[in-house]
C-alpha positions as YAML, in Angstrom:
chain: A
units: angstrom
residues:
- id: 1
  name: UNK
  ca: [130.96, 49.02, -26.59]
- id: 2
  name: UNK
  ca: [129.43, 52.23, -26.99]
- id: 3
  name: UNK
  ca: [131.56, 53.70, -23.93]
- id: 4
  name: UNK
  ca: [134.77, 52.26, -25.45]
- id: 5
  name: UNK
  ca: [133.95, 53.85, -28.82]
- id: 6
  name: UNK
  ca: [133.84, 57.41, -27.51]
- id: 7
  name: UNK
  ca: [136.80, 57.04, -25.58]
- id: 8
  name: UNK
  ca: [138.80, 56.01, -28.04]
- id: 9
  name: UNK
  ca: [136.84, 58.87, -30.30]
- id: 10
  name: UNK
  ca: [138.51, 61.48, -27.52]
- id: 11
  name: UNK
  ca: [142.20, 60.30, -27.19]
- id: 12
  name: UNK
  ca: [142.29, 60.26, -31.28]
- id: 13
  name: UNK
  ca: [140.34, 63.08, -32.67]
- id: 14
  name: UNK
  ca: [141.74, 66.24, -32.45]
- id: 15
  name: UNK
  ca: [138.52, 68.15, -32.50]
- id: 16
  name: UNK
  ca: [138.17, 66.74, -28.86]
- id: 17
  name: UNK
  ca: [142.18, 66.40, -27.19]
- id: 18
  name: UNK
  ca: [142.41, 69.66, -28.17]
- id: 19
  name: UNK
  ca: [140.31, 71.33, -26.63]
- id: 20
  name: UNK
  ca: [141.03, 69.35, -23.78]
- id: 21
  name: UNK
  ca: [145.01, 70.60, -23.84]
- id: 22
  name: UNK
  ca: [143.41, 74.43, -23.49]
- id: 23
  name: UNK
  ca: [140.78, 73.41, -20.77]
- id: 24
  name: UNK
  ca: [143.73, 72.39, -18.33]
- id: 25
  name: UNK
  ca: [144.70, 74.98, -15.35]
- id: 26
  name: UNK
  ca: [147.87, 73.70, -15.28]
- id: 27
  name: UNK
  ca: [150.48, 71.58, -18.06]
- id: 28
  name: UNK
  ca: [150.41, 68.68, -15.89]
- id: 29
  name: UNK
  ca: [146.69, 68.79, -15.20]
- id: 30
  name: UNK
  ca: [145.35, 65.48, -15.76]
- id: 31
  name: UNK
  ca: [141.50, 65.71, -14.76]
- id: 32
  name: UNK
  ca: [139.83, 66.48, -17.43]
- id: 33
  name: UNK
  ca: [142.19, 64.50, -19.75]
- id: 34
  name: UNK
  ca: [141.06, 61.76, -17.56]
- id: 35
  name: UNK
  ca: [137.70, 61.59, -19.04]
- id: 36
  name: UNK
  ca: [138.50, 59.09, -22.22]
- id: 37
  name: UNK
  ca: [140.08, 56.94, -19.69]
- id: 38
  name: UNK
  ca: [137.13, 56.86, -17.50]
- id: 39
  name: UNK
  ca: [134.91, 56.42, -20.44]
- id: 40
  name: UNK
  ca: [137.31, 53.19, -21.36]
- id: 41
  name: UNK
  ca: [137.42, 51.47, -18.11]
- id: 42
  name: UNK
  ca: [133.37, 52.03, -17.61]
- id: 43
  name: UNK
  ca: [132.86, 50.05, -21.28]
- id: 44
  name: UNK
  ca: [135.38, 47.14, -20.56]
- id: 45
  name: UNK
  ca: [132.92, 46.90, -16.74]
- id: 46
  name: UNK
  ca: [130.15, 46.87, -18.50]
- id: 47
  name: UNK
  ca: [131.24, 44.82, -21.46]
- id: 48
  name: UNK
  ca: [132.71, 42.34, -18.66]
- id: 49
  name: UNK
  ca: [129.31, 42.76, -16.75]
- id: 50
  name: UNK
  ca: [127.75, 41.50, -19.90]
- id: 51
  name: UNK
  ca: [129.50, 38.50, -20.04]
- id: 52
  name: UNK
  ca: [129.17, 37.44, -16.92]
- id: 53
  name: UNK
  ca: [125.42, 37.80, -17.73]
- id: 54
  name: UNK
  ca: [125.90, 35.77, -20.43]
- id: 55
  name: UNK
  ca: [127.23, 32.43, -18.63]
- id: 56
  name: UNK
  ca: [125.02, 33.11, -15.43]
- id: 57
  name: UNK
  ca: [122.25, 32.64, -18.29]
- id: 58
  name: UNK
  ca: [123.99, 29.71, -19.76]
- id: 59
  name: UNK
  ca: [124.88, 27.73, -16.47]
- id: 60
  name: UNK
  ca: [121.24, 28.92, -15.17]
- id: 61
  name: UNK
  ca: [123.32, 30.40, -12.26]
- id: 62
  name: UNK
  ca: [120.92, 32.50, -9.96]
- id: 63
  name: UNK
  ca: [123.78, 33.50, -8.31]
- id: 64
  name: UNK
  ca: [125.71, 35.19, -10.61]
- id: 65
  name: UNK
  ca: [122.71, 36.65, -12.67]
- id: 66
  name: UNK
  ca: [121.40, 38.26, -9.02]
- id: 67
  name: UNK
  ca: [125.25, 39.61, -9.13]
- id: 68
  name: UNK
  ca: [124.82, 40.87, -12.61]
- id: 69
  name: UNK
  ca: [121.48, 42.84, -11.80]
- id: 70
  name: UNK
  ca: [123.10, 44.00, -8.74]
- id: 71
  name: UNK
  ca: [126.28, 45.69, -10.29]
- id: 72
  name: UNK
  ca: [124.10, 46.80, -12.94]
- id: 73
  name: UNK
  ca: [121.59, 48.41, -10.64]
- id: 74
  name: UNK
  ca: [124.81, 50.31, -8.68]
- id: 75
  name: UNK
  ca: [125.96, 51.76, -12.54]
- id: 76
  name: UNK
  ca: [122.84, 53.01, -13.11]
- id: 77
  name: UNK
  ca: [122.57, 54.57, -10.03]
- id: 78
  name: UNK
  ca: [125.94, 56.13, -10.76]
- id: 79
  name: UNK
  ca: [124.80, 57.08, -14.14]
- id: 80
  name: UNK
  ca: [122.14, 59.26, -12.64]
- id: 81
  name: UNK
  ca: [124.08, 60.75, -10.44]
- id: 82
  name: UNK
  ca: [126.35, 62.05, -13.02]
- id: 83
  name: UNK
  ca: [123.91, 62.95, -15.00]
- id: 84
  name: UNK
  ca: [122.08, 65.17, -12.76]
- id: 85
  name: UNK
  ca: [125.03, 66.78, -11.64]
- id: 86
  name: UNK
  ca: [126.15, 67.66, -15.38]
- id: 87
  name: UNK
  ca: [122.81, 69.29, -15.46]
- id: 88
  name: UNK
  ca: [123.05, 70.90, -12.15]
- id: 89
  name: UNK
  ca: [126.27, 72.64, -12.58]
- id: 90
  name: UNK
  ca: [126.48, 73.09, -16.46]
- id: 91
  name: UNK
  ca: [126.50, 77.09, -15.07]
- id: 92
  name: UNK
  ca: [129.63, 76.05, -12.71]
- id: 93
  name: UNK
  ca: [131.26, 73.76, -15.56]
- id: 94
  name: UNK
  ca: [131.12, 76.48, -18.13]
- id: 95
  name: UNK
  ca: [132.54, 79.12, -15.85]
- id: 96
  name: UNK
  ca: [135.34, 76.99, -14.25]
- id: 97
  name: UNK
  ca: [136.27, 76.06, -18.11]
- id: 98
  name: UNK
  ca: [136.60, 79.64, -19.38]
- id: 99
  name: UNK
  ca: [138.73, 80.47, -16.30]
- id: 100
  name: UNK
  ca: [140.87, 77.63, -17.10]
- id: 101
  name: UNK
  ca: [140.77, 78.82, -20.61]
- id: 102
  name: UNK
  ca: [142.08, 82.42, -19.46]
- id: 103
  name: UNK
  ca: [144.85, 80.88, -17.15]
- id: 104
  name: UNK
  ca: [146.13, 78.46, -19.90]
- id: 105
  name: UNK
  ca: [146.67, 81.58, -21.58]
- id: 106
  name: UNK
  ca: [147.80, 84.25, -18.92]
- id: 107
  name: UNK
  ca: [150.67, 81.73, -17.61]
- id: 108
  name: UNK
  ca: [151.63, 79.03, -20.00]
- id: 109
  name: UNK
  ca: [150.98, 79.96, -23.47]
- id: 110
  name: UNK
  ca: [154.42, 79.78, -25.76]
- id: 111
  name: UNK
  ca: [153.82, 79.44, -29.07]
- id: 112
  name: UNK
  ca: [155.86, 76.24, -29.54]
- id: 113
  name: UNK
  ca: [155.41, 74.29, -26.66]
- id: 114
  name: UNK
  ca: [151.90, 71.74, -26.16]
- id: 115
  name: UNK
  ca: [149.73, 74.31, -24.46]
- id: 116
  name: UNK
  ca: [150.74, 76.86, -27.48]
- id: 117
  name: UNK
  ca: [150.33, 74.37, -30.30]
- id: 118
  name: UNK
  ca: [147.11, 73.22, -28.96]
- id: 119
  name: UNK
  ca: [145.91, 76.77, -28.59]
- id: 120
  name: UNK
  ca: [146.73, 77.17, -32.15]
- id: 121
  name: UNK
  ca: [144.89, 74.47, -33.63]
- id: 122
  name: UNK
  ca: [141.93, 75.59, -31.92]
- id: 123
  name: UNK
  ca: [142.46, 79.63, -33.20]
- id: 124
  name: UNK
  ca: [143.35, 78.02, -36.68]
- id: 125
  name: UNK
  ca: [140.59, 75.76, -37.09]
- id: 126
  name: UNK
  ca: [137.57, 77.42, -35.60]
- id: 127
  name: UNK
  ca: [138.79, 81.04, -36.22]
- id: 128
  name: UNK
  ca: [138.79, 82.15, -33.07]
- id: 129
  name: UNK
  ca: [141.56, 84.47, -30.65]
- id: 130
  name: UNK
  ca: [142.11, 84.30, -27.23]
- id: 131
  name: UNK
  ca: [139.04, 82.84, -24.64]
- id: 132
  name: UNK
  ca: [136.36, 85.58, -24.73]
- id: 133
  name: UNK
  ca: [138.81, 88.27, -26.75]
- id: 134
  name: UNK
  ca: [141.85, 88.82, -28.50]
- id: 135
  name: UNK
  ca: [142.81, 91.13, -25.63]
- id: 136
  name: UNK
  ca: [143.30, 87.87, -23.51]
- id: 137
  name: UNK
  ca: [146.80, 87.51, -24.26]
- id: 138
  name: UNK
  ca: [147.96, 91.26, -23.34]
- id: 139
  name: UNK
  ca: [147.59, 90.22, -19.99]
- id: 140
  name: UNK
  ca: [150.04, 87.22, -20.65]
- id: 141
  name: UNK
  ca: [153.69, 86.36, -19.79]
- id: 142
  name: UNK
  ca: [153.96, 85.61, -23.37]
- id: 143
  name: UNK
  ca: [152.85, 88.74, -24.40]
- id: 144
  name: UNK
  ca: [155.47, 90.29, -21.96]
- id: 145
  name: UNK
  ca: [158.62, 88.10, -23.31]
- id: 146
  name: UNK
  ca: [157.87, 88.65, -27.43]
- id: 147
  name: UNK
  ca: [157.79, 92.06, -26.30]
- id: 148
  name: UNK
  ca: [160.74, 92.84, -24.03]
- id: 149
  name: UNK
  ca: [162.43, 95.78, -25.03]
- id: 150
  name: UNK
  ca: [160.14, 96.95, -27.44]
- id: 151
  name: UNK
  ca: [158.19, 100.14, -26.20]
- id: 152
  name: UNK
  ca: [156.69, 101.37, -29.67]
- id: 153
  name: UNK
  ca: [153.41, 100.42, -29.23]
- id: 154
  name: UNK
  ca: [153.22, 100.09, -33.11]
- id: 155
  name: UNK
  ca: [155.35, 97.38, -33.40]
- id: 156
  name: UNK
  ca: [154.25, 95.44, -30.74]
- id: 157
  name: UNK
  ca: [152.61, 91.96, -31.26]
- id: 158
  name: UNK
  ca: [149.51, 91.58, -29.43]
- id: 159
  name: UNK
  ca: [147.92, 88.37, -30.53]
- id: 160
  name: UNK
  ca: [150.00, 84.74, -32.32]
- id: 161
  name: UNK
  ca: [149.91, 84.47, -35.95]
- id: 162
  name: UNK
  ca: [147.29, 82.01, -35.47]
- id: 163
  name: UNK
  ca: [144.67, 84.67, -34.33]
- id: 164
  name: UNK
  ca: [144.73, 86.58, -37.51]
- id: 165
  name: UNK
  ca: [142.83, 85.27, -40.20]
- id: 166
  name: UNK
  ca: [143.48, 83.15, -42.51]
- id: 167
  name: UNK
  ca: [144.25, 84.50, -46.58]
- id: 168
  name: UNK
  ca: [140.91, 83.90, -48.75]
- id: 169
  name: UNK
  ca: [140.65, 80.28, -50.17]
- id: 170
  name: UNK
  ca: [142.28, 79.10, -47.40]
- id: 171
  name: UNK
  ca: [140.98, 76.06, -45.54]
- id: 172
  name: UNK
  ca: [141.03, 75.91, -41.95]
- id: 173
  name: UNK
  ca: [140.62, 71.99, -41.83]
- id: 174
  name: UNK
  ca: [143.91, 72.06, -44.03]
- id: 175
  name: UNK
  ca: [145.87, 75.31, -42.56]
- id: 176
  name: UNK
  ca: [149.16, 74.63, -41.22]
- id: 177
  name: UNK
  ca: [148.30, 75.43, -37.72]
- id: 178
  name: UNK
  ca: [151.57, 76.21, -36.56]
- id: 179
  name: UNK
  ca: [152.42, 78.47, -39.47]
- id: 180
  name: UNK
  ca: [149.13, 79.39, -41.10]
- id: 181
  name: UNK
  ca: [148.83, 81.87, -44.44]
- id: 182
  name: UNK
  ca: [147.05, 84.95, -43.31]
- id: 183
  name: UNK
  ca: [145.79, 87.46, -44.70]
- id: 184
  name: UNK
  ca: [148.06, 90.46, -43.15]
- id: 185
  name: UNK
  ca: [150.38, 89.88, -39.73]
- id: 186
  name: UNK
  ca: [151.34, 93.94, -39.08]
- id: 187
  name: UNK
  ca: [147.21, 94.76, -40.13]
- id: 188
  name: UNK
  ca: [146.31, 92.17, -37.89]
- id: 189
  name: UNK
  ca: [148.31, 93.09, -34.91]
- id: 190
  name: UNK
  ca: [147.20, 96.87, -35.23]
- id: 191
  name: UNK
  ca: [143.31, 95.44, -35.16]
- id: 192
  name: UNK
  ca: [144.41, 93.74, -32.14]
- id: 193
  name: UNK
  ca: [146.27, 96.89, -30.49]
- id: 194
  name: UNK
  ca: [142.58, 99.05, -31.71]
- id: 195
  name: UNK
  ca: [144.48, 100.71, -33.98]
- id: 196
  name: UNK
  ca: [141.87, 99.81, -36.69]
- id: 197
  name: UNK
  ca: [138.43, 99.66, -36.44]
- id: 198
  name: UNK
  ca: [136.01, 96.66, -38.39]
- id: 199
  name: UNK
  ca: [138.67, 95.06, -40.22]
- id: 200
  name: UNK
  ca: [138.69, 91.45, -41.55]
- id: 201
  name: UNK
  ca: [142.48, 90.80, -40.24]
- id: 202
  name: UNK
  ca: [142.12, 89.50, -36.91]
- id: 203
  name: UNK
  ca: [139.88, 86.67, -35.35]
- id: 204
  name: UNK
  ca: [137.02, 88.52, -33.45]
- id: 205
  name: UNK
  ca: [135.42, 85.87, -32.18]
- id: 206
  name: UNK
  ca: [136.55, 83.86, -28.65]
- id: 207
  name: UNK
  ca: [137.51, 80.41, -28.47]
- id: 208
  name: UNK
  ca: [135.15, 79.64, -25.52]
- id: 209
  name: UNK
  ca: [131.98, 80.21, -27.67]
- id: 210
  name: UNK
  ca: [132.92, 78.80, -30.76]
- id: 211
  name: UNK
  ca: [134.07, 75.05, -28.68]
- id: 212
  name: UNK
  ca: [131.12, 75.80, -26.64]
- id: 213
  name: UNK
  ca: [128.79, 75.64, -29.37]
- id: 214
  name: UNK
  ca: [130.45, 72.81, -30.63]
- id: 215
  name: UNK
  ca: [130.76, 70.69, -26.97]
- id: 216
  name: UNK
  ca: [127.40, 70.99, -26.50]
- id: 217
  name: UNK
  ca: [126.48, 68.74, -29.84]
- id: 218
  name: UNK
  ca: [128.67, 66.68, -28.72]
- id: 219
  name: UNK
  ca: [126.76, 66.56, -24.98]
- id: 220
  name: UNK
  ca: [123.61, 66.11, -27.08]
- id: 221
  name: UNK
  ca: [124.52, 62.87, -28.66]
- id: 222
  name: UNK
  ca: [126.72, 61.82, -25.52]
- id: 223
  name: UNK
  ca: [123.23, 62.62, -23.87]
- id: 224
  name: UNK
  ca: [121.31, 60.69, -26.25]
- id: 225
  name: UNK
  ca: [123.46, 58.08, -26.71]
- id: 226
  name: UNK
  ca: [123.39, 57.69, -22.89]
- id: 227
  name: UNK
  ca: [119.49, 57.27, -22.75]
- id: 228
  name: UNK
  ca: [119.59, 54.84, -25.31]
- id: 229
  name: UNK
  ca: [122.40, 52.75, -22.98]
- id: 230
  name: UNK
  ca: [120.24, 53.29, -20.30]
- id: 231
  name: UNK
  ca: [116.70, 51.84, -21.77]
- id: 232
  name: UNK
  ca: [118.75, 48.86, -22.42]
- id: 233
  name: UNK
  ca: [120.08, 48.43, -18.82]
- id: 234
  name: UNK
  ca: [116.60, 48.99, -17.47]
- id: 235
  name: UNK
  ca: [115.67, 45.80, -20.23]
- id: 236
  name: UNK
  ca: [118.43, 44.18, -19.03]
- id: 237
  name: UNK
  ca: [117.41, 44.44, -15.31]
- id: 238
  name: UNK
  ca: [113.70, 43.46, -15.89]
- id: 239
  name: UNK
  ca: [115.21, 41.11, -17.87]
- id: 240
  name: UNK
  ca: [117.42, 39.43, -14.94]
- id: 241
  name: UNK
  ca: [114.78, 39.36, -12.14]
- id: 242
  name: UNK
  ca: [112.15, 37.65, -14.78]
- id: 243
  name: UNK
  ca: [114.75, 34.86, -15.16]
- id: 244
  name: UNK
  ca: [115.74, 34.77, -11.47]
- id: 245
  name: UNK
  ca: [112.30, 34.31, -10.87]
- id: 246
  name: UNK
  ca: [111.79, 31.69, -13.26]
- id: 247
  name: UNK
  ca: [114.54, 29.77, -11.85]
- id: 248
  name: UNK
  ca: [113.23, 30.07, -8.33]
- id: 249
  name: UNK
  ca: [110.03, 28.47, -9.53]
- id: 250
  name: UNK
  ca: [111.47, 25.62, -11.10]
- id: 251
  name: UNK
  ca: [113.60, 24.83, -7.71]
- id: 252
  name: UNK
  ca: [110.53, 25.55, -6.24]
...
């Protein structure tokens, strides 16, 4: 159940698709947006696992309970194996990410289409610009097209609305992400351009850290909650091959 939960938890909760929209190299990359899918199918097999558990124990079927421990021993194997690859490339993961981050950015950012508004809601709600800096998007086709034709460096736009920051009293979790109040768009795009120096108009921070800091509670109690899964598969197994046995002796 626990599986099904936090799949369901990914596909709804923005704080998680999200990200997941900005993560993607490509608009009709579907990898990583796999992942609440995956997490679905693996809780219906193991909630389906755990019925068949349930009538092998009921029909004292040795045959379907040694079938049981056996699918059960080949997820857990598969657990590990995940696992320790997580931990083995976390290095890899975080780097592939934040070049997917700077792509999503360099070739399909528009401020209205899905890759844009998710971008947005991101920038909005954890106050960030860009992957690792609001220079990020000067190197972008979008940054190009807003600015066709316009060589005053001045009035350029460097950065969306949704990098500058928001106007005092004004709650991120409640922002219109799309069209958020700010504090000061022509201030805020001069900050960006390096025009002005320590100012409080523009985002400073990167996206990457700010989600990073934020994925990696959410890896904690995926991690936790995964250990806790797992005790109770090891139970589950001991618990299989006592009963097997048991049965054995009695046809014995």
């Amino acid at each position: 159940m626990g599986c099904v939960a936090i799949g369901l938890w990914m596909l709804i909760d923005k704080k998680i698709s999200q990200p997941l929209q900005i993560f993607k190299r490509k608009p009709d990359d579907r990898h990583l947006l796999a992942a609440p899918a995956v997490l679905l199918t693996a809780g219906i097999i193991i909630i389906g696992m755990g019925v068949l558990a349930m009538f092998g124990y009921m029909r004292n079927s040795r045959k379907l309970l040694t079938l049981y421990g056996g699918l059960l021993f080949i997820v857990m194997l598969f657990e590990l194996v995940v696992g320790f690859m997580a931990v083995h490339f976390e290095d890899e993961i975080h780097l592939y990410v934040k070049k997917g981050m700077k792509i999503s950015i360099r070739e399909y950012y528009e401020y209205e289409n899905n890759v844009g508004k998710a971008w947005n809601w991101v920038q909005v709600r954890y106050k960030c610009c860009g992957a690792d800096f609001s220079s990020d998007y000067q190197n972008s086709k979008w940054f190009v097209r807003v600015n066709k034709g316009n060589n005053i460096n001045q009035n350029k736009q460097y950065v969306p609305r949704t990098c500058c920051s928001l106007a005092q009293n004004e709650d991120p979790r409640k922002a219109d992400t799309q069209n958020p109040n700010i504090i000061n768009f022509r201030r805020c795009q001069d900050e960006a351009f390096g025009q002005q120096q320590g100012g409080a108009s523009l985002n400073n921070n990167g996206c990457f850290a700010q989600l990073l800091n934020r994925m990696e509670r959410i890896i904690t109690a995926l991690m936790t909650l995964g250990l806790i899964v797992g005790l109770c598969q090891v139970f589950g197994l001991l618990s299989v091959y006592v009963v097997v046995k048991q049965l054995n002796s009695k046809k014995a």
